[in-house]
Short mmCIF file of the C-alpha atoms (twelve columns), coordinates in Angstrom:
data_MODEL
# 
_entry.id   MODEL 
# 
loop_
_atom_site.group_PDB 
_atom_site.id 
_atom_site.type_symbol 
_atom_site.label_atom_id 
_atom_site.label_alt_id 
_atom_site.label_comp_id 
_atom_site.label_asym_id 
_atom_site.label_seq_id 
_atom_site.Cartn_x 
_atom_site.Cartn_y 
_atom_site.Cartn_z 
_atom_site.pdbx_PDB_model_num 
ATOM 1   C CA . UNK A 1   -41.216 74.719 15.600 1 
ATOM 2   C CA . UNK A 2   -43.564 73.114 18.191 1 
ATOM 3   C CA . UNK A 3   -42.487 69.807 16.227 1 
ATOM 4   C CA . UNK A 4   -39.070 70.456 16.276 1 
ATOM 5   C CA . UNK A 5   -39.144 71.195 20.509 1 
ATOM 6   C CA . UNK A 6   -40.761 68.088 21.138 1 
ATOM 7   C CA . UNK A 7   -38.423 66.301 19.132 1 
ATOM 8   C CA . UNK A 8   -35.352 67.808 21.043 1 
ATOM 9   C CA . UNK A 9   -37.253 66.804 24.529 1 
ATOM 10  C CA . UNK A 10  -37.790 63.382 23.628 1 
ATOM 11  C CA . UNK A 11  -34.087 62.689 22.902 1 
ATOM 12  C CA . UNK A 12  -33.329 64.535 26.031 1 
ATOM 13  C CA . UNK A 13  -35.564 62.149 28.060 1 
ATOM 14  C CA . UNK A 14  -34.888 59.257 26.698 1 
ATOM 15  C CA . UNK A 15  -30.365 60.483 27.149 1 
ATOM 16  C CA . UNK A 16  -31.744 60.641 30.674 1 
ATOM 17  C CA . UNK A 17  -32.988 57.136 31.019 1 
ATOM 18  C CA . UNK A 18  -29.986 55.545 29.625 1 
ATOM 19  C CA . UNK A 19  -27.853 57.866 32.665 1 
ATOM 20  C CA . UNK A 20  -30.093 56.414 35.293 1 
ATOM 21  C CA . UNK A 21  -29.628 52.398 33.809 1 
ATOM 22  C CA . UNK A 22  -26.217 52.868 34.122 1 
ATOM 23  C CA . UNK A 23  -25.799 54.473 37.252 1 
ATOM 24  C CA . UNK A 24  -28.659 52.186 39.235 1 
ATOM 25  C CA . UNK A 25  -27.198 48.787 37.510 1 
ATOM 26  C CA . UNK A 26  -29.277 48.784 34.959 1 
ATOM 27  C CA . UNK A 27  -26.957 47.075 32.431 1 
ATOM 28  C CA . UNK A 28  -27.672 42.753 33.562 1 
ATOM 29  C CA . UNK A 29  -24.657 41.403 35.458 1 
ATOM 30  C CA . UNK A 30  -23.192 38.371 33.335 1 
ATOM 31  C CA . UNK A 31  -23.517 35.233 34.574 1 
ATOM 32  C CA . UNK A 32  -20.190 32.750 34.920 1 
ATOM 33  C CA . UNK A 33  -19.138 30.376 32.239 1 
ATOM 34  C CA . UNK A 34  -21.294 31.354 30.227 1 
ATOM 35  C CA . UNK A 35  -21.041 29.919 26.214 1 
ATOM 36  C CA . UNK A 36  -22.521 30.819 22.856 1 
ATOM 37  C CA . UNK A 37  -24.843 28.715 21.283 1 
ATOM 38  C CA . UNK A 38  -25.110 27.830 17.949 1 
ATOM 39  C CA . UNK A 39  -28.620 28.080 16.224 1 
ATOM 40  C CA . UNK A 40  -30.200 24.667 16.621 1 
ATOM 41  C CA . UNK A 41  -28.510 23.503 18.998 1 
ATOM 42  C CA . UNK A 42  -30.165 22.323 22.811 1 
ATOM 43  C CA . UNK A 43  -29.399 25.268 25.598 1 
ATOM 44  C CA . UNK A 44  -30.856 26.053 29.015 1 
ATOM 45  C CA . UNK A 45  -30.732 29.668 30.846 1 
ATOM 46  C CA . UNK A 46  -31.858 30.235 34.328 1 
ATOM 47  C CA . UNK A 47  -34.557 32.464 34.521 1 
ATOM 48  C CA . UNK A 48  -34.443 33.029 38.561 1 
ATOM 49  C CA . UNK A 49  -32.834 33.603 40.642 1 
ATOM 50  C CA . UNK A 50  -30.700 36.431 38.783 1 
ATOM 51  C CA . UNK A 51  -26.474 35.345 39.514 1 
ATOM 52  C CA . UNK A 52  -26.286 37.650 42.744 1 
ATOM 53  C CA . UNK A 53  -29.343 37.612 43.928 1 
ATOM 54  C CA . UNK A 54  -29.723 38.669 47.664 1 
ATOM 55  C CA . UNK A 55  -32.801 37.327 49.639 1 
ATOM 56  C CA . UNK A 56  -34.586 37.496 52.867 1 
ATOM 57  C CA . UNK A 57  -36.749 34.152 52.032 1 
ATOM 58  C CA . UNK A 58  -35.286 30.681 53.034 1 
ATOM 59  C CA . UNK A 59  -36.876 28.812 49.893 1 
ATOM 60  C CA . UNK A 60  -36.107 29.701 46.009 1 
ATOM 61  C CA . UNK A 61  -38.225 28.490 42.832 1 
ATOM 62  C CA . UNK A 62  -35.887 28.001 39.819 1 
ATOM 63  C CA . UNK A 63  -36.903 28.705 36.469 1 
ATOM 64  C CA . UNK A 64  -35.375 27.789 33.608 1 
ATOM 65  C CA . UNK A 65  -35.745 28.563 29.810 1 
ATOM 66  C CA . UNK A 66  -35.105 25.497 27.334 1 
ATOM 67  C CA . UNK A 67  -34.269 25.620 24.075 1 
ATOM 68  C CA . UNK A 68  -34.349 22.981 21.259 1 
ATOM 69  C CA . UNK A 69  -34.480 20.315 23.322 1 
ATOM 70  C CA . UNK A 70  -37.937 18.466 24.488 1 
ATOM 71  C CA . UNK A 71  -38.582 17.279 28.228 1 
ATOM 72  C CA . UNK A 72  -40.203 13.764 27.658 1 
ATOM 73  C CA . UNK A 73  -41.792 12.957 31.463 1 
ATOM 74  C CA . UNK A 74  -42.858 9.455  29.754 1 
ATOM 75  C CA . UNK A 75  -39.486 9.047  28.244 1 
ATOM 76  C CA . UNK A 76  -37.562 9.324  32.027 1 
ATOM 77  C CA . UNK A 77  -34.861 6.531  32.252 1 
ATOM 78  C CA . UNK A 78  -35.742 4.774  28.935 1 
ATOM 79  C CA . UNK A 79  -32.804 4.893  25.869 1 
ATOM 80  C CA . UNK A 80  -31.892 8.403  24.937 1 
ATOM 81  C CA . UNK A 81  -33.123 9.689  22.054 1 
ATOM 82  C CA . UNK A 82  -31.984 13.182 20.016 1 
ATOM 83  C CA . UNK A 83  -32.639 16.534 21.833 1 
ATOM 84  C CA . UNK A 84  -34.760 15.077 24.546 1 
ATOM 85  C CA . UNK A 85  -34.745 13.858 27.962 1 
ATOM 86  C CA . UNK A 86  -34.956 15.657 31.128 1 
ATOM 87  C CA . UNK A 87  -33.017 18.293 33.791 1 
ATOM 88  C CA . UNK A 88  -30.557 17.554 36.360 1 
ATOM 89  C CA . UNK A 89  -30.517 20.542 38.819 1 
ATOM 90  C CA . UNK A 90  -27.173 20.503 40.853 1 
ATOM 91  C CA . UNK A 91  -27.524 22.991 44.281 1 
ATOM 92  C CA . UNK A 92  -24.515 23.381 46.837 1 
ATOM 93  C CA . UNK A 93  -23.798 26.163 49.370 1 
ATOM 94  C CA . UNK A 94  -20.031 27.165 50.522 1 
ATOM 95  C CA . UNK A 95  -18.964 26.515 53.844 1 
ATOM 96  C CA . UNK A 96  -18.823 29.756 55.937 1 
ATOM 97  C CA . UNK A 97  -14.896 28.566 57.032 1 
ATOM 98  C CA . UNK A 98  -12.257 27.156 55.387 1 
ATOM 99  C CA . UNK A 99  -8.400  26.599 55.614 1 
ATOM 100 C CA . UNK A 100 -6.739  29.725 54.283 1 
ATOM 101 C CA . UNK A 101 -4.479  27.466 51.551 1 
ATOM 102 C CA . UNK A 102 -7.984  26.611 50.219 1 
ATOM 103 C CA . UNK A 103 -9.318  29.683 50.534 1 
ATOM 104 C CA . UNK A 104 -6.431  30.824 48.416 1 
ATOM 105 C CA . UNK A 105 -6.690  28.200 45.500 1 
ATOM 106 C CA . UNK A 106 -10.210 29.143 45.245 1 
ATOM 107 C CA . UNK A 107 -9.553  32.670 44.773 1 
ATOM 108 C CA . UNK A 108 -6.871  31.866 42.477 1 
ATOM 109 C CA . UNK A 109 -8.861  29.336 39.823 1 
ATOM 110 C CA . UNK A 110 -12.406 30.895 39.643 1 
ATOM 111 C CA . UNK A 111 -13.107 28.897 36.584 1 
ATOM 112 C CA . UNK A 112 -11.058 26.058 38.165 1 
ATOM 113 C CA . UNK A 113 -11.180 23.112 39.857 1 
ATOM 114 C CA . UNK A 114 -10.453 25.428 42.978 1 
ATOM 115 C CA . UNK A 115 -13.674 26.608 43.459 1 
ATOM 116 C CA . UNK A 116 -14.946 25.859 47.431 1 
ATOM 117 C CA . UNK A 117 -18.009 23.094 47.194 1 
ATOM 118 C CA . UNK A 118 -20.166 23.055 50.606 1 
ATOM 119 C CA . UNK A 119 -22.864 20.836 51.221 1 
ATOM 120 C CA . UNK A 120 -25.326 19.597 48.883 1 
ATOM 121 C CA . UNK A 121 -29.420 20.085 49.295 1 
ATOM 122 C CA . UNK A 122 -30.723 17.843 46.730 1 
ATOM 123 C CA . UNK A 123 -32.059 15.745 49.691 1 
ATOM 124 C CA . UNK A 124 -35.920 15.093 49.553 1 
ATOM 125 C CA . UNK A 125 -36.417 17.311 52.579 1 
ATOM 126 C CA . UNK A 126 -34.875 20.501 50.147 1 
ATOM 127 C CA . UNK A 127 -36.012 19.765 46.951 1 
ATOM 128 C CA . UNK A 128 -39.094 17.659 47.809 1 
ATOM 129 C CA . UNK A 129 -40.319 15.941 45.164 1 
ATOM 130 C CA . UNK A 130 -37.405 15.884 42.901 1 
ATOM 131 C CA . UNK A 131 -35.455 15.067 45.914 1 
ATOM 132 C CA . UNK A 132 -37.338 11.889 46.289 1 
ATOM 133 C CA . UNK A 133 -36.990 10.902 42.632 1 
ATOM 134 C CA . UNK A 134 -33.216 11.236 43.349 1 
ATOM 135 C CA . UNK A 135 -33.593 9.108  45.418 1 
ATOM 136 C CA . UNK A 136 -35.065 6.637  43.186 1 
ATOM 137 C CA . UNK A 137 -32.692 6.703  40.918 1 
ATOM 138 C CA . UNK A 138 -29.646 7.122  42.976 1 
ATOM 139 C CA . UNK A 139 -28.494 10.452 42.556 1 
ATOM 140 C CA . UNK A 140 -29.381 11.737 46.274 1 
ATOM 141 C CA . UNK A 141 -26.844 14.711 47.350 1 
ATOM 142 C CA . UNK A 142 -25.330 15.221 43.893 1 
ATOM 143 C CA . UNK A 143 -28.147 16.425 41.716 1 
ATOM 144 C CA . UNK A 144 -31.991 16.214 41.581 1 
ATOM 145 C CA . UNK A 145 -33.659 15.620 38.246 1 
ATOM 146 C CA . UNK A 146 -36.351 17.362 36.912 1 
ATOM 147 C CA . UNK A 147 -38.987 17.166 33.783 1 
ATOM 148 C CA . UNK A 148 -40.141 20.152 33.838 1 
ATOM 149 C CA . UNK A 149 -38.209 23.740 33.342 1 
ATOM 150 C CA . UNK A 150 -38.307 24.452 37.587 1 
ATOM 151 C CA . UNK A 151 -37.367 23.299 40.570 1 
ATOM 152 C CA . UNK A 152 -38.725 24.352 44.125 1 
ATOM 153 C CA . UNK A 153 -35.853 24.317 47.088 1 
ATOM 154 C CA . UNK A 154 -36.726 25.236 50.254 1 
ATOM 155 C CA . UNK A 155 -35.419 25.122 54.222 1 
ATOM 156 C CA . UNK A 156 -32.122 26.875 53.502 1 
ATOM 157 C CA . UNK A 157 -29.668 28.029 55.909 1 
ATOM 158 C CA . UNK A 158 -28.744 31.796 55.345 1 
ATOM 159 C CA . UNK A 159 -25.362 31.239 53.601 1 
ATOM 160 C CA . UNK A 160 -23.926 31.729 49.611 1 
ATOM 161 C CA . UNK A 161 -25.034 28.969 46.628 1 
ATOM 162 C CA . UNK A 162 -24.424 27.842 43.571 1 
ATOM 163 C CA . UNK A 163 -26.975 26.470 41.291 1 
ATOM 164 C CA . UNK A 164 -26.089 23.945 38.046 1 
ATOM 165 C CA . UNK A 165 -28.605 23.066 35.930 1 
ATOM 166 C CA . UNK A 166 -27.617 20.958 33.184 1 
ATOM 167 C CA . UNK A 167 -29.327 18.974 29.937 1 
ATOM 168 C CA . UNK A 168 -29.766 15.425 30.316 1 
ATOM 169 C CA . UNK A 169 -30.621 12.802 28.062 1 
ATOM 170 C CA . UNK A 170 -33.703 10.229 28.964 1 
ATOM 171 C CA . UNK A 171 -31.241 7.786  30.837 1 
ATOM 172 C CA . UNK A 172 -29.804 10.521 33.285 1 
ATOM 173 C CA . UNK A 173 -26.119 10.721 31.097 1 
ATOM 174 C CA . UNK A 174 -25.634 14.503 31.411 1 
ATOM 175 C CA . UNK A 175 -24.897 16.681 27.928 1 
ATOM 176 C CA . UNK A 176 -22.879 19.577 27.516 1 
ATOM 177 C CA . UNK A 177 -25.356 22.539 27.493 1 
ATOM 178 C CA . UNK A 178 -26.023 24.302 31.194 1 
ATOM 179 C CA . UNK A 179 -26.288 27.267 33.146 1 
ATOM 180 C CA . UNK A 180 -25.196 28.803 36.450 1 
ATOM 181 C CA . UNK A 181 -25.914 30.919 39.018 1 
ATOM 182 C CA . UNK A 182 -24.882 32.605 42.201 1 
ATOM 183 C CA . UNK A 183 -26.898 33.553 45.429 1 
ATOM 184 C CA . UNK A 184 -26.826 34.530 48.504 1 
ATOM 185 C CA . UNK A 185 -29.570 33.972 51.405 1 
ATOM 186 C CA . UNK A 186 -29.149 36.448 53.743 1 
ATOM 187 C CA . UNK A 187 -29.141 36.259 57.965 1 
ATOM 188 C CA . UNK A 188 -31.922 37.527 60.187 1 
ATOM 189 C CA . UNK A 189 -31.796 41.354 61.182 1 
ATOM 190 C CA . UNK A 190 -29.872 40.727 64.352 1 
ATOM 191 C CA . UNK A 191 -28.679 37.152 63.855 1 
ATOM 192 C CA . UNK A 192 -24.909 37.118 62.576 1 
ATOM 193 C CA . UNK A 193 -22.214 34.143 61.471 1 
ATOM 194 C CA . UNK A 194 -20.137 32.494 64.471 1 
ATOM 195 C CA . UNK A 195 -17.176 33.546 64.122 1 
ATOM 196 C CA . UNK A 196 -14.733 31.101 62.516 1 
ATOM 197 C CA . UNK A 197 -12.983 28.132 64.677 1 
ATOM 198 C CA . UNK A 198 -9.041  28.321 65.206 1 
ATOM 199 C CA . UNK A 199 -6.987  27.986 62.112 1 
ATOM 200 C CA . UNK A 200 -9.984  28.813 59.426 1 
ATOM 201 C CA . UNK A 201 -10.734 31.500 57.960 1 
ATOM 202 C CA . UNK A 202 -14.245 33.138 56.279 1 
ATOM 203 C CA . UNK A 203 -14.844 31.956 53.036 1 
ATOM 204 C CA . UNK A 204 -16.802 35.346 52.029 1 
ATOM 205 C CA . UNK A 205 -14.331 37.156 49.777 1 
ATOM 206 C CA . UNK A 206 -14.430 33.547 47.588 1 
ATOM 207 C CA . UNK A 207 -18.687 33.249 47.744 1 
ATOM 208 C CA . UNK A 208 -19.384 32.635 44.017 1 
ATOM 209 C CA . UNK A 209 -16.127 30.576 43.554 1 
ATOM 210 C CA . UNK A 210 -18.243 27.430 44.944 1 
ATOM 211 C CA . UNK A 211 -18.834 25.092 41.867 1 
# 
């Protein structure tokens, strides 16, 4: 019987715990574009930050998970060779105003060409030392490679971003396989947007249509 009772509670508690997941978010929120992978094939996930992230902090370390595919540091803008080569990490923030026709076509194609596209910060005073290899190899304000599976950003205007992160092979030509995500870096407790000039409009209600 006493078997039997503790049985019964167990299921209760654990009926409980599933509640609270689902009421408090627990289920993951999906990131955008995202595409199955077949078994063997290269693929890259962000790790952090989490697609709608919120933070207080003006810097962000990305970390990303690699699979079948080998970062070769020694191997960086030699020939390509199978499954290896190194990360191009992609980071641009959309404007806080925009003309109301483009607010609209963003809004209307989120998996489009549509989407707004602010400002890039893969600039060697953002992404340090990968910013200065992009320099190096030419690639300043468009992307900022990377051999290993992270990237640290930092001195970042409160504002909404999108992050790429794509494969690349050891001469810099991108593949197919990559990830994105979505955040937000929020304003000081008293500190607020100016408000938009004439004819714009704010670009929140479009924030993750930025790629």
């Amino acid at each position: 019987m006493q078997r039997r009772t503790a049985t019964v509670i167990a299921v209760c508690l654990a009926a409980a715990a599933v509640a609270l997941m689902l009421a408090f978010g627990g289920k993951e929120e999906s990131k955008p574009e995202a595409a199955a992978v077949a078994p063997g094939e290269p693929a890259v996930e962000i790790i952090s930050p989490r697609n709608g992230a919120r933070q207080n902090a003006h810097a962000v370390v990305v970390r990303v998970n690699v699979q079948n595919f080998h970062l070769a540091p020694a191997q960086f803008g030699h020939d390509p060779q199978l499954d290896e080569g190194h990360l191009r990490f992609s980071l641009n923030r959309v404007p806080n105003c925009v003309y109301p026709k483009k607010l609209e076509k963003a809004e209307n194609s989120p998996i489009g060409t549509g989407r707004l596209k602010g400002n890039s910060f893969d600039f060697p005073r953002y992404s340090g030392p990968n910013g200065v290899l992009a320099e190096q190899v030419g690639t300043t304000g468009s992307y900022s490679p990377a051999t290993r599976p992270e990237i640290y950003y930092h001195g970042l205007p409160p504002g909404f971003y999108r992050l790429v992160v794509t494969l690349a092979q050891n001469n810099g030509a991108p593949m197919s396989p990559h990830d994105v995500t979505n955040f937000q870096i929020l304003q000081k407790p008293g500190h607020h947007m100016k408000p938009c000039p004439k004819g714009k409009v704010s670009s929140s209600s479009a924030a993750e249509k930025i790629g």
